[in-house]
Backbone bond lengths (Angstrom), bond angles and torsions (degrees), N, CA, C in turn:
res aa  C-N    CA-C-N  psi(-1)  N-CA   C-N-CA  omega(-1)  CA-C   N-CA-C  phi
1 X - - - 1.439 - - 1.528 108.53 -
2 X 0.873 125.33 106.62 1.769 145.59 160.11 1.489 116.38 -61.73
3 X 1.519 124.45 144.76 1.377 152.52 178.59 1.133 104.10 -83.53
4 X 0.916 101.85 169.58 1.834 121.57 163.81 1.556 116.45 -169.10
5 X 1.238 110.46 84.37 1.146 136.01 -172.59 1.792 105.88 -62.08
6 X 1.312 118.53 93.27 1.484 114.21 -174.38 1.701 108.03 -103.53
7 X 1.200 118.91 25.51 1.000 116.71 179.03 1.418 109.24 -128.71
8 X 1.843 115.22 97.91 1.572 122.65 -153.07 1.363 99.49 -61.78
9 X 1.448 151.22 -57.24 1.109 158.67 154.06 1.524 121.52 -9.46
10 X 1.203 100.64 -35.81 1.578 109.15 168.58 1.547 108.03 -104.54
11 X 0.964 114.22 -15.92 2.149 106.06 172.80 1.715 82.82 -80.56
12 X 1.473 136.52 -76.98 1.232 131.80 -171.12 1.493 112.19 -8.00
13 X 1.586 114.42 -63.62 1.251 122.12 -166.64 1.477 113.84 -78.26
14 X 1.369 108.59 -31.77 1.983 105.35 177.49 1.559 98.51 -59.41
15 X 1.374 114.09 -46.33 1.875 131.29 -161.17 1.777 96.93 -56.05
16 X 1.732 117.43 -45.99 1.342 128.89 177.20 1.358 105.28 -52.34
17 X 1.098 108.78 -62.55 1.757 126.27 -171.29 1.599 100.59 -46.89
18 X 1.270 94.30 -73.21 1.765 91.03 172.27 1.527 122.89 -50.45
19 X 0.951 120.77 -37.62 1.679 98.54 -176.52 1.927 107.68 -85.75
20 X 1.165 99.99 -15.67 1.810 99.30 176.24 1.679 105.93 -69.43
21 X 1.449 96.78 -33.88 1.640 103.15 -163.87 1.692 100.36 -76.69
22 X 1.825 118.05 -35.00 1.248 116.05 -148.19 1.506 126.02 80.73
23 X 1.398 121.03 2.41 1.217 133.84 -168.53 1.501 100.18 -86.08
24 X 1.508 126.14 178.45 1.525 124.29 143.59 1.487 101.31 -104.14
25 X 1.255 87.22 170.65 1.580 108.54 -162.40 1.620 98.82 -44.14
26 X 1.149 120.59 -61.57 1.406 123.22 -151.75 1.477 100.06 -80.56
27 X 1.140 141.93 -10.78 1.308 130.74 139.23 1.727 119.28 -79.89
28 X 0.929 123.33 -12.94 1.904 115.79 161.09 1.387 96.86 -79.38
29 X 0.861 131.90 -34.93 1.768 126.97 179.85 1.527 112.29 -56.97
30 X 1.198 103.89 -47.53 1.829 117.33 -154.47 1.548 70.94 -96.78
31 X 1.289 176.83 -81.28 1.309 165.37 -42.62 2.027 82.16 -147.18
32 X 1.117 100.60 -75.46 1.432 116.00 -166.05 1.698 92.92 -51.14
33 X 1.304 126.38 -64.61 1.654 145.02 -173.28 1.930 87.39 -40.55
34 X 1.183 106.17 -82.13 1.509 101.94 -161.51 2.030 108.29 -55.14
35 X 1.329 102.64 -38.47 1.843 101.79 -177.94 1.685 106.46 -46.49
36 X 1.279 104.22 -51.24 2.103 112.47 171.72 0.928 105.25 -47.79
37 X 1.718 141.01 -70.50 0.922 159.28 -143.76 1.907 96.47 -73.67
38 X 0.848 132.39 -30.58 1.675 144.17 -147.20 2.301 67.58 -106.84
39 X 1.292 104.63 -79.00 1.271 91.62 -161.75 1.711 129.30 -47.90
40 X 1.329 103.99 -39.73 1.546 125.68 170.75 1.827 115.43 -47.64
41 X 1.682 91.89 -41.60 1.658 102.32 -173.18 1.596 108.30 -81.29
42 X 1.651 118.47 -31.82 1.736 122.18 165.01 1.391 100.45 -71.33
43 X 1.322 135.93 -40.01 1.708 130.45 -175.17 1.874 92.11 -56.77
44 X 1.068 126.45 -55.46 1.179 131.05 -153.03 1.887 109.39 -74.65
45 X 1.104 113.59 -13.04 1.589 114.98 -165.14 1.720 98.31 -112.15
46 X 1.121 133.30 130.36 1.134 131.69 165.62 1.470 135.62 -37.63
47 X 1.117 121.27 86.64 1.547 115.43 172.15 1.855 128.17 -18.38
48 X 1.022 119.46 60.05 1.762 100.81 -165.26 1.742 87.19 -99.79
49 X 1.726 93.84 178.07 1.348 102.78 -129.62 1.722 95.28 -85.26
50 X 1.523 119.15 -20.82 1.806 134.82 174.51 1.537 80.81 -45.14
51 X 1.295 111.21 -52.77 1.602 119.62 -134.16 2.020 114.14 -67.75
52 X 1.554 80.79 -29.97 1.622 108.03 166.14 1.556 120.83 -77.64
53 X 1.315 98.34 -32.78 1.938 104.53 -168.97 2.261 84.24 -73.30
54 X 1.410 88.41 -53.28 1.926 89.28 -175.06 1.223 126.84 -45.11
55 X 1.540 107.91 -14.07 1.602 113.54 -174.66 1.494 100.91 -100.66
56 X 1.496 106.02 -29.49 1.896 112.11 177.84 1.614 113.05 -59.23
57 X 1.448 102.19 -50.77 1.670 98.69 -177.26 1.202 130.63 -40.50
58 X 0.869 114.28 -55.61 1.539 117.40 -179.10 1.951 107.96 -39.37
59 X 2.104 102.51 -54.57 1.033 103.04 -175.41 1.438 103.76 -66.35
60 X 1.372 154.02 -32.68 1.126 148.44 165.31 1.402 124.40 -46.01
61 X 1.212 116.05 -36.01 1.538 104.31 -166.94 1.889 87.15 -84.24
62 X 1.135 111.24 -43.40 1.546 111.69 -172.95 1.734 105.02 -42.96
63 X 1.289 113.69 -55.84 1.448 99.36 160.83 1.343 147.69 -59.29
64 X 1.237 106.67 -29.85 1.653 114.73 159.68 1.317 104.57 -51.10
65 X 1.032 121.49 -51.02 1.890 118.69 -171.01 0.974 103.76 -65.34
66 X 1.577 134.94 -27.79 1.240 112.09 167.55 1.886 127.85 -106.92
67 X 1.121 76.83 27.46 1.517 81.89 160.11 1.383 143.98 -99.73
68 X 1.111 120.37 146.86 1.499 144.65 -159.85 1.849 94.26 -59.59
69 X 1.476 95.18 118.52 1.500 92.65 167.33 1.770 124.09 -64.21
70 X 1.049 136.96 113.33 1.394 131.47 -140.31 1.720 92.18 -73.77
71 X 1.494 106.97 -21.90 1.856 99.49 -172.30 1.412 90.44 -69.97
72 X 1.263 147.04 -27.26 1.712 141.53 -172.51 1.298 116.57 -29.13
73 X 1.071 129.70 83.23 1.339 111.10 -174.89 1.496 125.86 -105.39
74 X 1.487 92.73 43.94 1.908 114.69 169.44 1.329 101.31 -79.38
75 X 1.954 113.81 137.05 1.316 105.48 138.21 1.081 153.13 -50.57
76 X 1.371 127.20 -173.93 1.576 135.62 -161.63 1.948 74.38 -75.87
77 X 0.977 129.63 -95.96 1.488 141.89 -161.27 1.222 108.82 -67.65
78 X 2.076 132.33 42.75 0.812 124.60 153.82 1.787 87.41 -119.41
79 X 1.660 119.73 -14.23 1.297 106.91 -172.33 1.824 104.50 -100.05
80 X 1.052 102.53 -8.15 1.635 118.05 156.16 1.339 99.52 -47.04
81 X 1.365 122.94 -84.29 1.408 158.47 170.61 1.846 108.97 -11.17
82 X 1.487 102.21 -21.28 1.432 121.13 -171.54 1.375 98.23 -99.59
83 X 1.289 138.77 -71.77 1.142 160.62 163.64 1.842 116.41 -25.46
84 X 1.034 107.07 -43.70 1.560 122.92 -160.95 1.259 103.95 -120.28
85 X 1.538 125.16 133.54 1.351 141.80 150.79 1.099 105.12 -53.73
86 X 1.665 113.97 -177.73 1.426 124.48 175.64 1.734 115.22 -90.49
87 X 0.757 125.74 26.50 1.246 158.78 179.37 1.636 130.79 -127.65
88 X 1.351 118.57 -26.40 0.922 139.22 -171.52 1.172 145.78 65.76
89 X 1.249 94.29 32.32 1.876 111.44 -166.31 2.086 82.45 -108.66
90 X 1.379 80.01 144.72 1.945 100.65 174.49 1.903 106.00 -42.80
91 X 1.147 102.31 157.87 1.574 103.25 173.89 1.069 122.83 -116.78
């Protein structure tokens, strides 16, 4: 079953969506359709507090991995020193 989008203002903007995304239309459509739909369905379910820690983890462990082993006992400008060429561009 096919659309027919008669409202040029809104094909304009799916047509935008798609070429920023690289998508074709009917995947920027269904892309944009399900992202609402994902937000509408978390607006709709109660925030409780498991429900918050479950969405944190992920961001938590990602920070542990990047954290500084506390035995490190390099300076500020020996862990510079890691980071930076002799020049100072990233490595």
């Amino acid at each position: 079953m096919g659309l027919n989008i008669k409202k040029p203002s809104t094909e304009a903007a799916i047509r935008e969506l798609a070429a920023r995304t690289g998508e074709s239309l009917t995947d920027a459509v269904e892309s944009a359709v399900l992202e609402k739909l994902d937000q509408l369905r978390a607006a709709a379910q109660p925030d409780t507090f498991g429900a918050m820690l479950a969405r944190l983890r992920p961001l938590q462990a990602a920070l542990k991995a990047k954290q500084i082993d506390p035995a490190d006992s390099r300076t500020g400008a020996e862990l510079a020193d890691d980071l930076y060429d002799e020049h100072g561009l990233p490595k």
